[in-house]
N, CA and C atoms as an extended XYZ file, in Angstrom:
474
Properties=species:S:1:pos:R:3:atomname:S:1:resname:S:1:resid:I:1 pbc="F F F"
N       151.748       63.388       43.813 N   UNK     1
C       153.128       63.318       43.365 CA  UNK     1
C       154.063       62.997       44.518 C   UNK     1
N       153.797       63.120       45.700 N   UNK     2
C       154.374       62.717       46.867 CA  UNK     2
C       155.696       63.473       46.915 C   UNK     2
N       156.256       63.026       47.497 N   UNK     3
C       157.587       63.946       47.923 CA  UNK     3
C       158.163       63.994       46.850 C   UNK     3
N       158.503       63.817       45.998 N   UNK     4
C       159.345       63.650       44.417 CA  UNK     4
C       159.356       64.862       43.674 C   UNK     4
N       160.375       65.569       43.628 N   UNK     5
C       160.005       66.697       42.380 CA  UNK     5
C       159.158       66.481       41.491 C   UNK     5
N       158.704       67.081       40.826 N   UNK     6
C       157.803       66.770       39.283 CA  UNK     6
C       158.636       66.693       38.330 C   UNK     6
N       159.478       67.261       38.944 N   UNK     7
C       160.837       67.583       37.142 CA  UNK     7
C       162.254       67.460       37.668 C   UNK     7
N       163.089       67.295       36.925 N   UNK     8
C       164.289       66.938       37.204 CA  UNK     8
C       164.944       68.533       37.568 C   UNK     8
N       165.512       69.065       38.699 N   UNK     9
C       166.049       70.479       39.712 CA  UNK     9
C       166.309       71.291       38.348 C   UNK     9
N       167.387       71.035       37.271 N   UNK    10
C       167.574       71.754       36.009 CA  UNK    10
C       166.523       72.466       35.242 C   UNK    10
N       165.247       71.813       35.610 N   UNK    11
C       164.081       72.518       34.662 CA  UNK    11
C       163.497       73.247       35.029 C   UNK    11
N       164.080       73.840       36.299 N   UNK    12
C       163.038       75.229       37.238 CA  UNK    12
C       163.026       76.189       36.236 C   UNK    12
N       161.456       76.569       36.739 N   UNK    13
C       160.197       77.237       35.738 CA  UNK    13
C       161.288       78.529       35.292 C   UNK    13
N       161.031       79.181       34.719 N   UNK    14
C       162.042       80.367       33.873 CA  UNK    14
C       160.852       81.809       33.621 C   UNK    14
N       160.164       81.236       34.046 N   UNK    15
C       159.209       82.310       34.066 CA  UNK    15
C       158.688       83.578       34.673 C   UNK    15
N       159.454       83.693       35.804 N   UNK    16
C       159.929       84.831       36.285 CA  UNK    16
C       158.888       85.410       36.948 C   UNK    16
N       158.933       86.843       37.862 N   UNK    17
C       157.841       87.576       38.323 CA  UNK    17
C       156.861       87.864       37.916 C   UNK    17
N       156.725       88.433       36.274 N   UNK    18
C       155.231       88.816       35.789 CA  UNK    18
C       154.716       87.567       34.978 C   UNK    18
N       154.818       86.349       35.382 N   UNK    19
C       153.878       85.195       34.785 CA  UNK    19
C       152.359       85.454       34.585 C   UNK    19
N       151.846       85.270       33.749 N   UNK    20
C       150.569       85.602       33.632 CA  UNK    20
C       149.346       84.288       34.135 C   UNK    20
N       150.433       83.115       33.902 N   UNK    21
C       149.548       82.055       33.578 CA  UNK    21
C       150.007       81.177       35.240 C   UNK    21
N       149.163       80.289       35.623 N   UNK    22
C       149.445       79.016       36.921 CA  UNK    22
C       150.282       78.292       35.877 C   UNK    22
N       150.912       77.331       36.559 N   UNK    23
C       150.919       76.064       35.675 CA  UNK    23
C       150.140       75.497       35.653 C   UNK    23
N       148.481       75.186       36.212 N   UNK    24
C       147.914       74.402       35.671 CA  UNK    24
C       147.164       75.064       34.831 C   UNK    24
N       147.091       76.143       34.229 N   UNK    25
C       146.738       76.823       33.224 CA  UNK    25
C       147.809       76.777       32.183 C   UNK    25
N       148.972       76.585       32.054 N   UNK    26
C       150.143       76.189       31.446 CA  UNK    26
C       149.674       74.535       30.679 C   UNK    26
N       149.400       73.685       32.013 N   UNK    27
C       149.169       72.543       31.567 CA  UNK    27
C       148.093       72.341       31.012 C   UNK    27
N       147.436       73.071       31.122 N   UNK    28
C       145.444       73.076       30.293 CA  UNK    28
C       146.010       73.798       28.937 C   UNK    28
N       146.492       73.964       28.368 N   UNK    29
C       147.046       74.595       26.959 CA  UNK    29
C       148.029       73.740       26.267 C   UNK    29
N       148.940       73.243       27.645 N   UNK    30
C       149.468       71.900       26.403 CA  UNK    30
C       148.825       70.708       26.358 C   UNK    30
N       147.585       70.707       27.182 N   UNK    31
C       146.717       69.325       27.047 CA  UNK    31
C       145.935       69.863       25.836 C   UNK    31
N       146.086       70.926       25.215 N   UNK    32
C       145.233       70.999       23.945 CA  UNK    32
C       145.970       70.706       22.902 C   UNK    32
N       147.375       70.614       22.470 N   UNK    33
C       148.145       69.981       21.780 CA  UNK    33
C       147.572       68.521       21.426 C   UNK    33
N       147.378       67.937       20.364 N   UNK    34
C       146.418       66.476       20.176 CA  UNK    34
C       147.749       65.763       20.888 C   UNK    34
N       148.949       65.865       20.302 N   UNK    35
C       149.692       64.369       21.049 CA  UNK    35
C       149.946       64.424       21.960 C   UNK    35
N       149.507       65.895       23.401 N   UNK    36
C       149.932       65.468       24.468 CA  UNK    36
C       148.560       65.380       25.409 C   UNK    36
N       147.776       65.219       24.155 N   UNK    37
C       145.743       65.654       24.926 CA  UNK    37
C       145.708       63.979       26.188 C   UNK    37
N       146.672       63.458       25.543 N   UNK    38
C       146.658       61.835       26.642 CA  UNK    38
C       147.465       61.313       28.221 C   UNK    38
N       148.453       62.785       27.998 N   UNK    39
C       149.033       62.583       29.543 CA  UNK    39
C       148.292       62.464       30.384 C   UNK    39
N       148.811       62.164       31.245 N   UNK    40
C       148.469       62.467       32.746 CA  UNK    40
C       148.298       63.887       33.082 C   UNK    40
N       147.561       63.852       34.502 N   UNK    41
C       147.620       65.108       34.848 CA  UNK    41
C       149.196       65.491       35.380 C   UNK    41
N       150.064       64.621       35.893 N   UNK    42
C       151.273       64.925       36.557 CA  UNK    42
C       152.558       64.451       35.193 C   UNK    42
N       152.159       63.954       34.202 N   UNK    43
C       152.743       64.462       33.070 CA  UNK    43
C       152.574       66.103       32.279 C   UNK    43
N       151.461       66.561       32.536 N   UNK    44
C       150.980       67.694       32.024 CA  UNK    44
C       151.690       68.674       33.079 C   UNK    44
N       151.974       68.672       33.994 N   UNK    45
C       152.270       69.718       35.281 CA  UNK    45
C       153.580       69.269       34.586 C   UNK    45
N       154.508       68.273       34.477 N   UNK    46
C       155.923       68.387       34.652 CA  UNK    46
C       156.091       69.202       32.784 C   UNK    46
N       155.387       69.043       31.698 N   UNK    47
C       155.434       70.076       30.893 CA  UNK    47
C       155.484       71.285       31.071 C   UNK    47
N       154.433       71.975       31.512 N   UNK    48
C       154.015       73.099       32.052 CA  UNK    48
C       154.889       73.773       33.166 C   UNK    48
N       155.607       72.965       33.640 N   UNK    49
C       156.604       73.654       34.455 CA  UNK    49
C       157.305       74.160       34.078 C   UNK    49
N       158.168       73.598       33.053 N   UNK    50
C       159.408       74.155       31.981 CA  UNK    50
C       158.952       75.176       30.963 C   UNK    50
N       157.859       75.333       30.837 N   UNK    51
C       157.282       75.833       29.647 CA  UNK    51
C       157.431       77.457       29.912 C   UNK    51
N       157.390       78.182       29.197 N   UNK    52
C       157.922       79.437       29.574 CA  UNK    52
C       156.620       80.665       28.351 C   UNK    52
N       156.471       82.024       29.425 N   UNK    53
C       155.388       82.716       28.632 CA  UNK    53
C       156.074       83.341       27.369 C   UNK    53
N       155.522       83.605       26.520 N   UNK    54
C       156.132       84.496       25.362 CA  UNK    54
C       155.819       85.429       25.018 C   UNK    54
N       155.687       86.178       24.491 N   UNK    55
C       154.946       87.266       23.609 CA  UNK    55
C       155.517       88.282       22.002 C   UNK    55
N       155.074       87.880       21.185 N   UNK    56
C       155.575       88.227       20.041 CA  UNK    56
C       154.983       90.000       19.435 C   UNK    56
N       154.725       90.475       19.147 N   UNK    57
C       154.100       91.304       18.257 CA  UNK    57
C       153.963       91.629       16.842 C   UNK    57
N       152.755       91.928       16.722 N   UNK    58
C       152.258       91.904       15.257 CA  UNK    58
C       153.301       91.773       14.565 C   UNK    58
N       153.223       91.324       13.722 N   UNK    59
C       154.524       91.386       12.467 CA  UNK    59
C       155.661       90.344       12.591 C   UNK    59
N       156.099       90.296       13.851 N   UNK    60
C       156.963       89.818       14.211 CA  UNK    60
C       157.281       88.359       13.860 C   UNK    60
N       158.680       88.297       13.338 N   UNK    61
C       158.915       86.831       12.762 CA  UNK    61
C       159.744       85.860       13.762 C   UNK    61
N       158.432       84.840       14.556 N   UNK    62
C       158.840       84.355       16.071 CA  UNK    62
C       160.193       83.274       15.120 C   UNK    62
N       159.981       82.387       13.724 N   UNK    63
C       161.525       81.790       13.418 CA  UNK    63
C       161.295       82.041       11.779 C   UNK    63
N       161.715       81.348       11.250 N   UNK    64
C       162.178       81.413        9.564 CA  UNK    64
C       162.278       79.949        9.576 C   UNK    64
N       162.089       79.946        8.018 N   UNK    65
C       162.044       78.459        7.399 CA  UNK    65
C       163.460       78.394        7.001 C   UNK    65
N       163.555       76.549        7.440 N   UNK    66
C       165.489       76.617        7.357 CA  UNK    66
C       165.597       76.354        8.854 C   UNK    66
N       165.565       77.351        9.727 N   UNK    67
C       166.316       77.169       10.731 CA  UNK    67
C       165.656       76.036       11.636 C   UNK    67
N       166.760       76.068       12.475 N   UNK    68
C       166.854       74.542       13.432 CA  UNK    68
C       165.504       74.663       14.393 C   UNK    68
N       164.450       73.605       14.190 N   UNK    69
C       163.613       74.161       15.475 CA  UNK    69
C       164.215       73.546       16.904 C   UNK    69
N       164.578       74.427       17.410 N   UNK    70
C       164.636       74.414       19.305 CA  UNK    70
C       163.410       74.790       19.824 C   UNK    70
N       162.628       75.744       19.671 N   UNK    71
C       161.377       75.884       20.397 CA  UNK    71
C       160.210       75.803       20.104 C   UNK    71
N       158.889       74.752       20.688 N   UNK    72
C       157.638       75.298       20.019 CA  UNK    72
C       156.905       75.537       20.677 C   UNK    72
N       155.811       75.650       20.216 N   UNK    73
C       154.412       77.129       21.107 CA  UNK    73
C       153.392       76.827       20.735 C   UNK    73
N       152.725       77.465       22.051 N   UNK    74
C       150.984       77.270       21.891 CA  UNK    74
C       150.608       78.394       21.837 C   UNK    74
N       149.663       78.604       21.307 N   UNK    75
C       149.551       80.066       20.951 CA  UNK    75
C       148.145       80.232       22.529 C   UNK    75
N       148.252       81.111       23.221 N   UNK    76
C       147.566       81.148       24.538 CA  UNK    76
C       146.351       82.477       23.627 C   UNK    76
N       146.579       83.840       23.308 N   UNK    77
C       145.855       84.566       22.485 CA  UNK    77
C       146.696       85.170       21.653 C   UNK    77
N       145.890       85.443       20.269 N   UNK    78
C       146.386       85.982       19.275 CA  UNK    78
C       146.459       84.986       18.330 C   UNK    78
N       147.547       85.351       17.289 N   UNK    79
C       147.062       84.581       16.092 CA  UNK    79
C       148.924       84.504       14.934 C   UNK    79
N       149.002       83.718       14.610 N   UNK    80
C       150.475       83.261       14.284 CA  UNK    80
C       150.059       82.783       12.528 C   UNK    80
N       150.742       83.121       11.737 N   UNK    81
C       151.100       82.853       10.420 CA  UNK    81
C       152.113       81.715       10.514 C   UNK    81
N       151.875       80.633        9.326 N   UNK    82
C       152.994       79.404        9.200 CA  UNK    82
C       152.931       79.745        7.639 C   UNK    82
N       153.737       80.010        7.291 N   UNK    83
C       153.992       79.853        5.963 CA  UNK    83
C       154.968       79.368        4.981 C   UNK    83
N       155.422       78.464        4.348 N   UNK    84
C       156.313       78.225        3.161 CA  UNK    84
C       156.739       79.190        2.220 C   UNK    84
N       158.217       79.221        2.450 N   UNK    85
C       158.468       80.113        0.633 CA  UNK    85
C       157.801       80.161       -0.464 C   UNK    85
N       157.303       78.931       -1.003 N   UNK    86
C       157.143       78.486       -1.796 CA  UNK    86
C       155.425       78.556       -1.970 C   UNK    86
N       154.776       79.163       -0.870 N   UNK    87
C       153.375       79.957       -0.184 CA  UNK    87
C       152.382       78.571       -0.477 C   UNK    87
N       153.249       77.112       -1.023 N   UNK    88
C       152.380       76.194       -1.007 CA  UNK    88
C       151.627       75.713        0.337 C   UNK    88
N       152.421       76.342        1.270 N   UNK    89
C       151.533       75.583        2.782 CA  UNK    89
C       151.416       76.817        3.599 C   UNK    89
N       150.337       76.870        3.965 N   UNK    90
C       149.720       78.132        4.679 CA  UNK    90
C       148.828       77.664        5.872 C   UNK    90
N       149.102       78.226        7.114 N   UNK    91
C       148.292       77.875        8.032 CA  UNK    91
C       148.295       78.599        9.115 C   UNK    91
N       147.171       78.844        9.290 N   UNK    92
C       146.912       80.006       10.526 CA  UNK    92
C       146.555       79.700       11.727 C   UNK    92
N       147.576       80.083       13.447 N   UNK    93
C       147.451       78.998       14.248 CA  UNK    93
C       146.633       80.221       15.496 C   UNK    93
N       145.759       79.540       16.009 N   UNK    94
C       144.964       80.157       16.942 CA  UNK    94
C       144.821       80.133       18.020 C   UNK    94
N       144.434       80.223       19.205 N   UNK    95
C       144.228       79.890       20.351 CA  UNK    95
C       143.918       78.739       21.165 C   UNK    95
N       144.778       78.373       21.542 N   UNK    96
C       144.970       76.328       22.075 CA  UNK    96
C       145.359       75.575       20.821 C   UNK    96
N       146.085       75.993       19.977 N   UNK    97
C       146.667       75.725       19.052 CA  UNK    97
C       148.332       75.323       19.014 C   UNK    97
N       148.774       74.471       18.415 N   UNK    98
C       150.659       74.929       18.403 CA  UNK    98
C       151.085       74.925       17.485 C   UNK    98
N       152.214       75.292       17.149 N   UNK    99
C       153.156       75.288       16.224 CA  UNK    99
C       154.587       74.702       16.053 C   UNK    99
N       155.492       74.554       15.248 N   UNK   100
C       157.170       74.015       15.392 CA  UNK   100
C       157.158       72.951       15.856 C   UNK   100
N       155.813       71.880       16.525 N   UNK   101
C       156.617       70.734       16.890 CA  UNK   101
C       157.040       69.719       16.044 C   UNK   101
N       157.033       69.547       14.875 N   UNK   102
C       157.489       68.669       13.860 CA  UNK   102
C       158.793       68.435       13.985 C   UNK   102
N       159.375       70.130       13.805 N   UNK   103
C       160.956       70.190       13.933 CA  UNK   103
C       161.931       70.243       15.129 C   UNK   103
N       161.444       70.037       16.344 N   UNK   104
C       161.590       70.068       17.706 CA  UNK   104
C       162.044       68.182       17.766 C   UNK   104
N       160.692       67.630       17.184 N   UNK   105
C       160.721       66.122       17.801 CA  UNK   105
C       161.506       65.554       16.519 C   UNK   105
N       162.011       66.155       15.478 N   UNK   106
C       162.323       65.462       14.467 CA  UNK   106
C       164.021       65.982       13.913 C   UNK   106
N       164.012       67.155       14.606 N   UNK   107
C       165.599       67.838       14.556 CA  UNK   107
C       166.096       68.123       13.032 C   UNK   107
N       164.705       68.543       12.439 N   UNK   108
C       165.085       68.900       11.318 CA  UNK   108
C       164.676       70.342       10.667 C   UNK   108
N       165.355       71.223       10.261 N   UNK   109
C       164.810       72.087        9.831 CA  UNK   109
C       163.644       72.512        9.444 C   UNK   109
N       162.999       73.612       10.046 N   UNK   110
C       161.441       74.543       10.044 CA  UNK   110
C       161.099       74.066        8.671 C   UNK   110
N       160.241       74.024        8.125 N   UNK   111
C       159.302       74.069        6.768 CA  UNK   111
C       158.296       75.329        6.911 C   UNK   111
N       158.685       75.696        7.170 N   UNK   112
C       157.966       77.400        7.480 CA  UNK   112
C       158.634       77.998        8.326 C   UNK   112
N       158.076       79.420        7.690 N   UNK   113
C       158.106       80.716        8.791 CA  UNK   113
C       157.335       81.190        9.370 C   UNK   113
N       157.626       81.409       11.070 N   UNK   114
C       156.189       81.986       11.378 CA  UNK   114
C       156.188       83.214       12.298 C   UNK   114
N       154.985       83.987       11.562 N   UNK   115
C       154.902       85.101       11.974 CA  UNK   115
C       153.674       85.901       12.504 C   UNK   115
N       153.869       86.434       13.398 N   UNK   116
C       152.688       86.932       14.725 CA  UNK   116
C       151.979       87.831       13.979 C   UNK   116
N       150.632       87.133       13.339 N   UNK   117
C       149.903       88.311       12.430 CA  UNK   117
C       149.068       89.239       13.423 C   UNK   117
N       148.777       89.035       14.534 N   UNK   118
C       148.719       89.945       15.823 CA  UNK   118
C       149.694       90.102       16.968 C   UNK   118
N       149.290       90.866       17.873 N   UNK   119
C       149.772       90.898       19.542 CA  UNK   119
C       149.804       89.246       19.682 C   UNK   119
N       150.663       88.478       20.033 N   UNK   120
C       150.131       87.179       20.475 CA  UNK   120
C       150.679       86.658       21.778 C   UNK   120
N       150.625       86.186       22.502 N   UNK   121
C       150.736       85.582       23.988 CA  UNK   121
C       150.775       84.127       23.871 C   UNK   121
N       152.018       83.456       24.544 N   UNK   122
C       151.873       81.948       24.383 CA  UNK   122
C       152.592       81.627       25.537 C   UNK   122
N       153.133       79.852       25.124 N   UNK   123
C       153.914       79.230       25.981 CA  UNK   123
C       154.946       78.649       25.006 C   UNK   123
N       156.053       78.060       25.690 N   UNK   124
C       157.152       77.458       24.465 CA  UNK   124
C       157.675       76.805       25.273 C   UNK   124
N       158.316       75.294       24.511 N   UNK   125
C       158.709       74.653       25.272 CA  UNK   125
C       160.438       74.160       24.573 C   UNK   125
N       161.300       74.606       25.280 N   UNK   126
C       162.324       74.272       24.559 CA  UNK   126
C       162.906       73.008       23.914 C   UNK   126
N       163.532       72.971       22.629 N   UNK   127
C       163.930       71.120       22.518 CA  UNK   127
C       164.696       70.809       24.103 C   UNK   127
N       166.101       71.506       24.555 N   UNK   128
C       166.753       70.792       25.046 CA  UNK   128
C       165.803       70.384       26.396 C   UNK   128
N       164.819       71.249       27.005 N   UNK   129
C       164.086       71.080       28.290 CA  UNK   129
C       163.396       70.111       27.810 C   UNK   129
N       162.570       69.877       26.082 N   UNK   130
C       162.011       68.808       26.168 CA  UNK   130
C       162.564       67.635       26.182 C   UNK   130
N       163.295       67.447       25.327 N   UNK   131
C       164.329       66.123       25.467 CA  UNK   131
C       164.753       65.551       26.952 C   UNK   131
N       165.130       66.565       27.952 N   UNK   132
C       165.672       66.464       28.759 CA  UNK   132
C       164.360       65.586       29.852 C   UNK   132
N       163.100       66.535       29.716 N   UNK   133
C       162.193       65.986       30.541 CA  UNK   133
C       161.754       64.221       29.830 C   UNK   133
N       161.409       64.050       28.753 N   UNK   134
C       161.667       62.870       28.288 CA  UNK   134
C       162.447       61.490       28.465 C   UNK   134
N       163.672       62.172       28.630 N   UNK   135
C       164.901       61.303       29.112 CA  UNK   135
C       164.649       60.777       30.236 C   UNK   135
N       163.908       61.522       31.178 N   UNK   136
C       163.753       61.292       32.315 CA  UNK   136
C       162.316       60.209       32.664 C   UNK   136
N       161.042       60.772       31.569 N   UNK   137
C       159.734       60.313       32.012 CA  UNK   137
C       159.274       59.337       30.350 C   UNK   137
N       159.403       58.237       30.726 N   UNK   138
C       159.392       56.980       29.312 CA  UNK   138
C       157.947       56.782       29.776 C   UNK   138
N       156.841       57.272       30.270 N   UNK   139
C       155.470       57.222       30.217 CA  UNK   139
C       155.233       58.521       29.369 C   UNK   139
N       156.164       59.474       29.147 N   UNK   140
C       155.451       60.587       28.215 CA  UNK   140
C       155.904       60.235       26.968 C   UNK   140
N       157.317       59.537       26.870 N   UNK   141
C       157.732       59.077       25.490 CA  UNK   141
C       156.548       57.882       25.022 C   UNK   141
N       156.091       56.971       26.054 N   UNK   142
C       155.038       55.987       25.255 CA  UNK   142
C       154.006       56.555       24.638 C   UNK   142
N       152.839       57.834       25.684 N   UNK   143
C       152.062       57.834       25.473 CA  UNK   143
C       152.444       58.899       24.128 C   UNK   143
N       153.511       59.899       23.199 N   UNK   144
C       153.504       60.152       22.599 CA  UNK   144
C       153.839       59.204       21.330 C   UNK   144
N       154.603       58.192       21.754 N   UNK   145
C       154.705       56.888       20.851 CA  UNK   145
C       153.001       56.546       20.814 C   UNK   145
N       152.274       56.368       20.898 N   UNK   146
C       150.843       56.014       21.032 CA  UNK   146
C       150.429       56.764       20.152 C   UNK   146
N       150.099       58.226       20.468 N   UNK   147
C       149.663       58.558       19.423 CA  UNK   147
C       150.043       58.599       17.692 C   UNK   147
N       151.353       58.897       17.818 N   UNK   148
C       151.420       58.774       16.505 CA  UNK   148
C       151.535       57.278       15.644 C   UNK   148
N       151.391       56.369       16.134 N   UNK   149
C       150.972       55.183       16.149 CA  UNK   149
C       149.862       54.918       15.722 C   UNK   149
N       148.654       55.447       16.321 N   UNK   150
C       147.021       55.643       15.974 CA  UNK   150
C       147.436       56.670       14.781 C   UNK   150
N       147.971       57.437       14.912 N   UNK   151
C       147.642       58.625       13.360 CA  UNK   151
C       148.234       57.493       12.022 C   UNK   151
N       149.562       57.202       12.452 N   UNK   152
C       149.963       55.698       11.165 CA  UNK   152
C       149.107       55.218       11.152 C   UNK   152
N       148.247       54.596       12.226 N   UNK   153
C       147.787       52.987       12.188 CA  UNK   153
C       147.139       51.954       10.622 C   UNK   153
N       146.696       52.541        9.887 N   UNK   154
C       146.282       52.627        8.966 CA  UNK   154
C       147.468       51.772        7.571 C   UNK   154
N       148.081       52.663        8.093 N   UNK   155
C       149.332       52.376        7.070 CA  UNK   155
C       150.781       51.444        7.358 C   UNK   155
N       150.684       51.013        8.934 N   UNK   156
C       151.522       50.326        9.499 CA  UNK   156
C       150.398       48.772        9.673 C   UNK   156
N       149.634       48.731        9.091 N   UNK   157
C       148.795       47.156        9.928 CA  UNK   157
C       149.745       46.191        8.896 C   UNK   157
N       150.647       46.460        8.049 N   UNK   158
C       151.079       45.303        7.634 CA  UNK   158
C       152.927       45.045        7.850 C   UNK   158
């Protein structure tokens, strides 16, 4: 990375004294995310920098369906409920797993609620830190343009 920050001075780590995780253990959890499994390794570090630990407890309702997603998460251990009002969509998120990014990259209201059906331990990455790191790095905007490109591909060949 040479003399160059990794991240733009605004995105220093927030993670404070009892961090549990490196960042490159940060970045080995959002390389399990499928659309960011294609960064770089020094795309993955400038994620992982901003990314911040969490911890929810059992029960606990980390957002509600409706509201604005600003943050989403990987679940590091434990185990997270996604659910719909309407209990038509159900999904249970696990370890190297994430959640909320639909409504993060799309700025539209949650389609679920989700809730920490255990102790759970993660990472989260905020919209405005993500946007912000984005703005900055148009090799993480391609290679996420890429993937979801391959997930269309099918349906865009004409």
């Amino acid at each position: 990375m040479g003399d160059q920050a990794p991240f733009p001075p605004e995105l220093a780590s927030r993670a404070g004294p009892q961090a549990r995780l490196t960042t490159l253990q940060k970045a080995e959890f959002i390389r399990s995310v499928e659309v960011f499994s294609q960064l770089t390794v020094e795309e993955l570090y400038r994620f992982a920098w901003i990314a911040r630990e969490v911890d929810f407890a059992a029960g606990e309702v980390i957002f509600r369906e409706d509201d604005l997603g600003d943050d989403f998460y990987v679940v590091v251990q434990g185990k997270v409920e996604c659910a719909s009002r309407s209990g038509d969509d159900r999904e249970v998120v696990e370890s190297g797993q994430s959640f909320g990014l639909y409504s993060v990259l799309t700025r539209e209201p949650r389609s679920a609620t989700a809730t920490a059906l255990e102790d759970t331990f993660g990472i989260s990455l905020g919209a405005e830190d993500l946007f912000s790191l984005l703005s900055n790095n148009m090799e993480i905007v391609v290679s996420i343009f890429k993937h979801f490109t391959k997930k269309l591909g099918p349906s865009l060949r004409f």
